[in-house]
C-alpha positions as CSV (number, residue, x, y, z in Angstrom):
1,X,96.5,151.7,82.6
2,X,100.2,152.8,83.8
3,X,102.1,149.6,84.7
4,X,102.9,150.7,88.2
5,X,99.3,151.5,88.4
6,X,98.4,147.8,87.5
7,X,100.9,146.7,90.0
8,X,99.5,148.4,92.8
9,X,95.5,147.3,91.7
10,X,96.6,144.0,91.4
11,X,98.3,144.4,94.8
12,X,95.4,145.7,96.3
13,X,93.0,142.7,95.1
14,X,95.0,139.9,96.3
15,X,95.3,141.2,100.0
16,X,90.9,142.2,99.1
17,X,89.0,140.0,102.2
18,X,86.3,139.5,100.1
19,X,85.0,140.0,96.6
20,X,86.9,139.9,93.6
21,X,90.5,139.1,95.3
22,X,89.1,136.3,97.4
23,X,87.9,134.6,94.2
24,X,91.6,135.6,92.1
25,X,92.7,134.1,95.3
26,X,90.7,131.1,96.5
27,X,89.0,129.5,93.5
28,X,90.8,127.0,92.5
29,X,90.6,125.7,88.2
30,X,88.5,122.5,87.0
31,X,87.4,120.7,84.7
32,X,84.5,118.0,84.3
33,X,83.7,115.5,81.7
34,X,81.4,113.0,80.4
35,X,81.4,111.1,77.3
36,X,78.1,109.6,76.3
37,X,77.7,107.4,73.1
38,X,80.5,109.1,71.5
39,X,79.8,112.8,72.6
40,X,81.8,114.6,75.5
41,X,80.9,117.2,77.0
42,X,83.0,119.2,79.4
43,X,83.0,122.5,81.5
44,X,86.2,124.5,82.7
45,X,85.6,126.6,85.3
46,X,86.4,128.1,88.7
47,X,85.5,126.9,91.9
48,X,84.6,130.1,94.2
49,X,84.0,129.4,97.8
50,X,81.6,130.7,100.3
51,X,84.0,131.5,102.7
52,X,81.5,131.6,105.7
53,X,79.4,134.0,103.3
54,X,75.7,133.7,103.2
55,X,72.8,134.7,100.6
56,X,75.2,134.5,97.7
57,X,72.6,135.0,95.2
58,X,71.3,138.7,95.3
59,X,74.0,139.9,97.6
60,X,77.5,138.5,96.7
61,X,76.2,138.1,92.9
62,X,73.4,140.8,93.0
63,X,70.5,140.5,91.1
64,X,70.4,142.7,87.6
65,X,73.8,140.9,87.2
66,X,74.7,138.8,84.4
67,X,76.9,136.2,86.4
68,X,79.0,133.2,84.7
69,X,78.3,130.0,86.9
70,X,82.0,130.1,88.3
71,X,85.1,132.6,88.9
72,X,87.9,134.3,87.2
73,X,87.1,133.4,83.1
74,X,83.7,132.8,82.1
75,X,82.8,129.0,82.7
76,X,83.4,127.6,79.4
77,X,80.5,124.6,78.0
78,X,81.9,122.3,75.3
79,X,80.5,119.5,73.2
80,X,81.9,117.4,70.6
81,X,79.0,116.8,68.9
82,X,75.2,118.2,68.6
83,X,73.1,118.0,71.7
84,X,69.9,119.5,73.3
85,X,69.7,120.7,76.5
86,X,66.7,120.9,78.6
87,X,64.8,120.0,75.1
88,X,67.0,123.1,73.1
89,X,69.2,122.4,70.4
90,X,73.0,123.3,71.2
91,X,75.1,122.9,68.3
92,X,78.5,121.0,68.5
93,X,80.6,123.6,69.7
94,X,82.2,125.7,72.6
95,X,80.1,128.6,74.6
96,X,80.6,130.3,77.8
97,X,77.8,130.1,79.9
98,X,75.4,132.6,82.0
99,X,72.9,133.3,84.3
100,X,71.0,136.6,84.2
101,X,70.6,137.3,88.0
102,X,66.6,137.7,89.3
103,X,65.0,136.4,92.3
104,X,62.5,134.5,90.0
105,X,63.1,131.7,87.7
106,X,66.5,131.7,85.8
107,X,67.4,131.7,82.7
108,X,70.8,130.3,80.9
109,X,73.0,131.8,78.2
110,X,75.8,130.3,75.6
111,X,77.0,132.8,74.3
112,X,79.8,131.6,71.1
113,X,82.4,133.9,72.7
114,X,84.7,131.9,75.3
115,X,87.4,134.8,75.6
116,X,84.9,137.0,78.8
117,X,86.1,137.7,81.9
118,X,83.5,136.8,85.0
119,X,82.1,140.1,85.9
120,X,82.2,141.0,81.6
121,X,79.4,139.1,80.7
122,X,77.9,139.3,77.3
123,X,74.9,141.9,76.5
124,X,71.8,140.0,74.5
125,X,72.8,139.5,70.7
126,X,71.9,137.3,67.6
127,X,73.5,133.8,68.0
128,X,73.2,133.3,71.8
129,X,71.1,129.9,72.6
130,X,68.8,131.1,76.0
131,X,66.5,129.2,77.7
132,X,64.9,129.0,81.5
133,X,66.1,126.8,84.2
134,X,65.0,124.6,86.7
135,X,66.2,125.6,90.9
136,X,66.5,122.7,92.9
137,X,66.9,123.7,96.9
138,X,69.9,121.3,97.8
139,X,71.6,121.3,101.5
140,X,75.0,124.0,101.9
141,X,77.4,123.1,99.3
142,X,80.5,125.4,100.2
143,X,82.5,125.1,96.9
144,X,80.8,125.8,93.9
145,X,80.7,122.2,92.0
146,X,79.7,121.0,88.3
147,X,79.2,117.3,87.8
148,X,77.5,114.8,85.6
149,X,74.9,111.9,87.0
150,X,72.0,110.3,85.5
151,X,74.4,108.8,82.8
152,X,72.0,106.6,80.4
153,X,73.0,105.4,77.0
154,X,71.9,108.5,75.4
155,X,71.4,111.2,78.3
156,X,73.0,112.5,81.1
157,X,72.0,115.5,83.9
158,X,74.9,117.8,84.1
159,X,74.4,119.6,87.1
160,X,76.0,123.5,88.6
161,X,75.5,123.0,92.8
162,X,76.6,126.2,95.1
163,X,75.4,127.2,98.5
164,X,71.7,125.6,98.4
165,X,71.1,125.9,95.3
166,X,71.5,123.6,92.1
167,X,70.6,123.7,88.4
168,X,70.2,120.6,86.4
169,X,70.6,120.0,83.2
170,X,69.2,117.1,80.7
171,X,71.2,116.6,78.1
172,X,70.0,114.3,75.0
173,X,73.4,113.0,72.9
174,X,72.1,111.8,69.0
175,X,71.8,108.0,69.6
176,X,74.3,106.0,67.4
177,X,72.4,102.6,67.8
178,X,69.8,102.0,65.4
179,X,66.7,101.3,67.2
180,X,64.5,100.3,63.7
181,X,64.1,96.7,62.7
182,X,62.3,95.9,59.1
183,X,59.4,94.4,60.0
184,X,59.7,91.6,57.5
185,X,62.8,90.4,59.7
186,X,60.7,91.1,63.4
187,X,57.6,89.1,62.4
188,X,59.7,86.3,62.1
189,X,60.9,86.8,65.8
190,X,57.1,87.9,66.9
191,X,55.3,85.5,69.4
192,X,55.8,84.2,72.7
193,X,58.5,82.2,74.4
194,X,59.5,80.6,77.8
195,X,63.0,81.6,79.0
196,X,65.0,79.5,81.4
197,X,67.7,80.7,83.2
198,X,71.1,78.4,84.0
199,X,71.5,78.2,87.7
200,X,73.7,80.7,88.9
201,X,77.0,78.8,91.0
202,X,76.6,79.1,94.6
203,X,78.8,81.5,96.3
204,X,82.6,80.5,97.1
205,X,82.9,82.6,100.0
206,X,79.8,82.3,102.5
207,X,80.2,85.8,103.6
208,X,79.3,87.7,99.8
209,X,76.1,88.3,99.3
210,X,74.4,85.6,96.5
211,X,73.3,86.8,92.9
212,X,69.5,87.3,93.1
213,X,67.8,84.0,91.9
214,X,66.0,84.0,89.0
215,X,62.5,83.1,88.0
216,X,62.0,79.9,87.5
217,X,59.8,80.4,84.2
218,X,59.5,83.6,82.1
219,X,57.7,84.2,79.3
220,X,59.4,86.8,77.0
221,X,56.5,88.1,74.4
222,X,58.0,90.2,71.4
223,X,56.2,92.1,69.0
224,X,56.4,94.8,65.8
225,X,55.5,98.0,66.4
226,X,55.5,100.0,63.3
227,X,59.8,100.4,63.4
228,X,60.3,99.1,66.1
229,X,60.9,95.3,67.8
230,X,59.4,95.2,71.8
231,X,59.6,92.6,74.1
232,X,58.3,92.3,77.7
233,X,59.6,90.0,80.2
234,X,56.7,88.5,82.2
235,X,57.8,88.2,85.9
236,X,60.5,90.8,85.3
237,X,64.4,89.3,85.8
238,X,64.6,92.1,88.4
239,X,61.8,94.4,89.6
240,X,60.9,96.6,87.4
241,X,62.3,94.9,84.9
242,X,60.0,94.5,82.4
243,X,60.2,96.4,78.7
244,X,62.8,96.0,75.5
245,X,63.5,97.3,72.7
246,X,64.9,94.1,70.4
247,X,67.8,95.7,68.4
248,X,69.5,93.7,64.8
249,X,73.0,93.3,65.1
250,X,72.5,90.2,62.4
251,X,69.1,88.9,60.9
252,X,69.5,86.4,63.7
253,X,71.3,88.2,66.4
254,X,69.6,90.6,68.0
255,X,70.7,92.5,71.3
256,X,68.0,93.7,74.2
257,X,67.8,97.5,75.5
258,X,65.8,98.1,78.5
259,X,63.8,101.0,77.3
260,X,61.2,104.0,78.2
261,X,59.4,104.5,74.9
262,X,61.1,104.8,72.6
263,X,63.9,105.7,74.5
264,X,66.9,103.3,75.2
265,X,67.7,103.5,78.6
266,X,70.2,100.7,79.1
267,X,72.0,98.6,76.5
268,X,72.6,95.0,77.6
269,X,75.7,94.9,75.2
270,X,76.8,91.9,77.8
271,X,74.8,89.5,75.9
272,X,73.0,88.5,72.8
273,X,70.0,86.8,71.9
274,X,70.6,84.1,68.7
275,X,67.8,82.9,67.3
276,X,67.3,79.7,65.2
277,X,64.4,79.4,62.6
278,X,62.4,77.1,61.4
279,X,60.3,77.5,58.2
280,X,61.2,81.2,58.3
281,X,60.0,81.9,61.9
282,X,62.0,81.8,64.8
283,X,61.8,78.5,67.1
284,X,63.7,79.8,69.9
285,X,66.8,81.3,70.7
286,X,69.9,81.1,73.5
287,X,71.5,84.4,75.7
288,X,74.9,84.1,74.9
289,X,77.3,86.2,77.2
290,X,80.3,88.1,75.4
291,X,82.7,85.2,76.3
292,X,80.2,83.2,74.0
293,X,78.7,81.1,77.5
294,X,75.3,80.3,77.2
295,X,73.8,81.9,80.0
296,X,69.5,81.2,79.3
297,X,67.6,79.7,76.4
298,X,64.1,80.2,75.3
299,X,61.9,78.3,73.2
300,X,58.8,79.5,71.6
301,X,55.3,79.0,73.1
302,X,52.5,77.7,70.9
């Protein structure tokens, strides 16, 4: 195109009410990241605004459109390391990311090349990563938004929000901590034992709120299964609170994971449980906090 030509099309798309322009003009740059047991993932994008516009989708991004989840450059996805998403494998890697446009259920594209424009989305090819998407109706969200929640040790929900609409994602990271425990090592931890808490101090300052009190007896039951060391707590610290995975740091250290499954949910990497033996089986152990305090003991049941 002619320079001046440029000059005056650029010209003409600034001072644009609507459209294109108001997105060169209004939507400001971000970025979002999370890092979850060593892998990051981040998006750069734009963040259009409604603008007092209604029925975005299908009208402002028409259907039979392939539309990039932002403005300006295509949002960009990256991540350190291999992941799935929604239960597909997304190699490590950096992909920009669209949405074929229907009324129906959605689908999302990576596409390998990071360099498209918003409204030059790529055509269907060898090497893109598609897969359908969950809508979730959501209240008016004015500024299109990506963020990150449901953090777990292993997962998180990365999450694209505009007008009422959102699309979450479940990420699964590779777990770096090893879950298996030879089970020549765990039956020597297997049985039951009672577990009793040290009084938590009372509160300095009558105004805070006290830590909940603990039970005053629990019975913590571990047990092999196949690969893997369980534990139930039996009442629960907490509600809820019930299920473990027993994970080796030492043949007799071991740390507790509140788990799904097989799936860690939450490491307790505040404490550890160090066992003492007896004839090669375990007698009992004590919680030990990170600054080494002794904060329960437990001592096997017959």
């Amino acid at each position: 195109m002619h320079r001046t030509a440029t000059i005056r099309a650029l010209a003409l798309a600034l001072c644009a009410p609507s459209g294109l322009g108001a997105q060169v003009r209004g939507s400001e740059p971000a970025q979002v990241s999370q890092t979850v047991d060593g892998t990051k993932v981040t998006v750069t994008y734009s963040r259009p605004r409604l603008r007092g516009r209604h029925d975005v989708f299908g009208n402002q991004v028409p259907w039979g459109e392939i539309w990039t989840p932002g403005a300006n450059d295509a949002t960009k996805l990256t991540v350190s390391k291999d992941v799935t998403i929604g239960g597909h494998a997304v190699p490590q890697g950096s992909y920009s990311v669209w949405i074929p446009m229907k009324p129906g259920e959605w689908t999302l594209v990576l596409d390998r090349d990071t360099t498209l424009f918003h409204e030059s989305g790529p055509k269907e090819r060898a090497g893109q990563i598609r897969f359908p998407v969950r809508k979730v109706a959501v209240p008016l969200t004015d500024v299109l938004t990506w963020s990150f929640t449901g953090l777990g040790v292993s997962r998180m929900t990365l999450v694209m929000q505009w007008e009422t609409t959102s699309v979450p994602l479940e990420i699964k990271v590779t777990p770096t901590q090893q879950t298996a425990v030879d089970p020549a090592l765990g039956r020597r931890l297997e049985g039951r034992y009672e577990i009793r808490f040290k009084p938590a101090p009372p509160a300095k300052d009558s105004s805070v709120t006290a830590v909940p009190t603990m039970p005053d007896r629990v019975v913590f039951k571990v047990w092999q299964d196949g690969r893997l060391l369980r534990a139930r707590m039996d009442p629960p610290m907490w509600p809820g609170l019930h299920d473990f995975l027993v994970l080796r740091k030492s043949d007799e250290v071991y740390m507790l994971a509140e788990a799904e499954g097989d799936e860690i949910l939450d490491l307790w990497d505040w404490a550890v449980l160090e066992f003492a033996f007896a004839g090669g089986t375990a007698t009992g152990f004590e919680m030990r906090s990170t600054s080494d305090e002794v904060e329960a003991t437990g001592a096997r049941l017959p």
